[in-house]
C-alpha positions as CSV (number, residue, x, y, z in Angstrom):
1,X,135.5,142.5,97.2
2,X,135.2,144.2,100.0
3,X,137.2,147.4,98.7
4,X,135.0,147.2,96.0
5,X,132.0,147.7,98.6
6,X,133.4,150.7,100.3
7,X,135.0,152.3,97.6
8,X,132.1,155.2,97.1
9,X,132.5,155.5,100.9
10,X,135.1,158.7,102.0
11,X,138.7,157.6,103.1
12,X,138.1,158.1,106.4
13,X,135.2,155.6,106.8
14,X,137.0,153.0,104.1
15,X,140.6,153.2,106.6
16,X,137.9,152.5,109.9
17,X,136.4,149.8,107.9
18,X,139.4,147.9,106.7
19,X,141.4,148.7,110.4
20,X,137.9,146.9,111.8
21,X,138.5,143.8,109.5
22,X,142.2,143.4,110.1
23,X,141.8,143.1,113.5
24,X,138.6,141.3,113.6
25,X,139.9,138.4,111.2
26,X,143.0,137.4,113.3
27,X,142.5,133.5,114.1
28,X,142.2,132.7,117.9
29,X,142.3,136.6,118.5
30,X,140.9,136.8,122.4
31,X,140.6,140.6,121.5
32,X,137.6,140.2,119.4
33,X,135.3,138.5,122.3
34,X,135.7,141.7,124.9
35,X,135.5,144.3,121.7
36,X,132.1,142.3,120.6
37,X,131.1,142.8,124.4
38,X,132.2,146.5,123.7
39,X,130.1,147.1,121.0
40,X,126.6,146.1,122.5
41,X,124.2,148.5,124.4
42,X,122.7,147.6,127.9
43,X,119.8,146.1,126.1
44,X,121.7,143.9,124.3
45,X,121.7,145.5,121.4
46,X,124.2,146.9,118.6
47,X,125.7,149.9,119.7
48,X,126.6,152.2,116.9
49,X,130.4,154.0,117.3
50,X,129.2,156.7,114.7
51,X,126.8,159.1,115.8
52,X,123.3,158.6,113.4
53,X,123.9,162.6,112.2
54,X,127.3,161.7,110.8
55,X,126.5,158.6,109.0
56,X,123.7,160.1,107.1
57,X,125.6,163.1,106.3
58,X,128.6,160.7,104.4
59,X,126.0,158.5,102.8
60,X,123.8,161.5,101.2
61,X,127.0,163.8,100.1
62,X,129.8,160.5,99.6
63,X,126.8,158.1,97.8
64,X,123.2,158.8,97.5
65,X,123.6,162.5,95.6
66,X,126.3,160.9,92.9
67,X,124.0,158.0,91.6
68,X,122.5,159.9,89.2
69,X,125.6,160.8,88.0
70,X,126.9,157.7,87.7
71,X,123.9,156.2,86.0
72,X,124.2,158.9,83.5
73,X,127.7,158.2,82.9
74,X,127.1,154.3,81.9
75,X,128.9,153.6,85.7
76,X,126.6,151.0,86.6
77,X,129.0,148.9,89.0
78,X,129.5,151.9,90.5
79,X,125.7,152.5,91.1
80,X,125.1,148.6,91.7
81,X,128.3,149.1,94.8
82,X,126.2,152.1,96.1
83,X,122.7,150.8,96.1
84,X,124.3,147.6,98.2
85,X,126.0,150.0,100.5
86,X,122.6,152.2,101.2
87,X,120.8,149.0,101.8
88,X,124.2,148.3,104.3
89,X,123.4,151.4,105.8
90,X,119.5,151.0,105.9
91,X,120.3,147.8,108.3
92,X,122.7,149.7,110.3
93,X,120.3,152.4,110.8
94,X,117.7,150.2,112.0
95,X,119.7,148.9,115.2
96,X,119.9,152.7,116.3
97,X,119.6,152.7,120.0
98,X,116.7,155.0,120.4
99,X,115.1,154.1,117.5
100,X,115.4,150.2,117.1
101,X,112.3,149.0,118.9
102,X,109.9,151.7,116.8
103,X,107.9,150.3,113.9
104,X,107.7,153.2,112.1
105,X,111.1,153.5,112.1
106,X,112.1,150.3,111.4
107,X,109.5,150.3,108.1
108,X,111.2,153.0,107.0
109,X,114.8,151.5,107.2
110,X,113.3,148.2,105.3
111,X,112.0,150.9,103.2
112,X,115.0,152.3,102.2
113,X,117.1,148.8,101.9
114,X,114.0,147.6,100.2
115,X,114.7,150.1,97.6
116,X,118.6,149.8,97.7
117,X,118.5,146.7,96.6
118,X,115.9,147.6,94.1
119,X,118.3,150.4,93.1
120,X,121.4,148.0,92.8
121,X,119.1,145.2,90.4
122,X,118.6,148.0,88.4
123,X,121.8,149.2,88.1
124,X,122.9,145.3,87.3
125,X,120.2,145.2,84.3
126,X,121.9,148.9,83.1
127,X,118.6,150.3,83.3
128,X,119.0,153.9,83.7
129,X,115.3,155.1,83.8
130,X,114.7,152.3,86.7
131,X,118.2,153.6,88.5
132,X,116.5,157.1,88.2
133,X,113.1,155.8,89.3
134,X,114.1,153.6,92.4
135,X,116.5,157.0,93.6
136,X,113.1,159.1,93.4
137,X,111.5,157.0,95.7
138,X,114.0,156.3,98.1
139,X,114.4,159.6,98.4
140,X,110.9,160.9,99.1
141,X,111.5,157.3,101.6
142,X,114.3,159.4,103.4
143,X,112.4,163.0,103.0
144,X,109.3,161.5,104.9
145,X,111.9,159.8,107.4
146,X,113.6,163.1,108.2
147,X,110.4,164.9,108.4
148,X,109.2,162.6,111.4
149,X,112.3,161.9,112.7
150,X,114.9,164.6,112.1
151,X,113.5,167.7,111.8
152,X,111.1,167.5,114.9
């Protein structure tokens, strides 16, 4: 299952991803408590390892620009995995330390896993013209992001 989530994803990320679950499902493992303190901010928050610029960049070239592709093609677990991994990636972005406590930000990452998930029941129907639909808007969702966010 969980290779089938992260397949679409590039090596690199899948390799982090799976080295993260060994070590994280080891029974009794006293490791896990100090990395969890690790991996909060000051604030208590989730602190992302990744920078935001990098994440984006995998999930637009790795996920988000082959959907169509794969919809065309009749690969609709393919485009089901992806939609559930943007909507993955629309929670992570939300915890973004200098973004997390923004409304406007945050309504655009519910936005865009709004429409994830939106993208992913339309994949599991086969529903091509919804698939194509549902990627339209999320990506005017991530073009009005960027332009408020990102490019100022």
């Amino acid at each position: 299952m969980i290779r089938t989530c992260v397949a679409g994803a590039s090596a690199a990320i899948a390799s982090a991803i799976f080295a993260v679950l060994a070590v994280s499902s080891l029974p009794g493992s006293s490791a896990r408590a100090e990395d969890a303190k690790k991996e909060t901010s000051a604030d208590g928050g989730y602190k992302m390892v990744a920078p935001l610029e990098a994440i984006m960049q995998v999930m637009d070239d790795s996920v988000f620009s082959k959907i169509l592709d794969q919809a065309k093609a009749g690969k609709f677990k393919d485009v089901k995995r992806e939609g559930l991994f943007l909507a993955e990636i629309a929670n992570l972005t939300s915890q973004e330390k200098d973004h997390r406590t923004n409304k406007e930000w945050l309504g655009f990452t519910e936005t865009m896993k709004a429409g994830a998930l939106k993208l992913a029941e339309a994949a599991d129907k086969k529903d091509e013209g919804a698939v194509k639909a549902q990627h339209a808007a999320m990506e005017k969702t991530c073009d009005a992001c960027h332009e408020k966010f990102r490019d100022n």
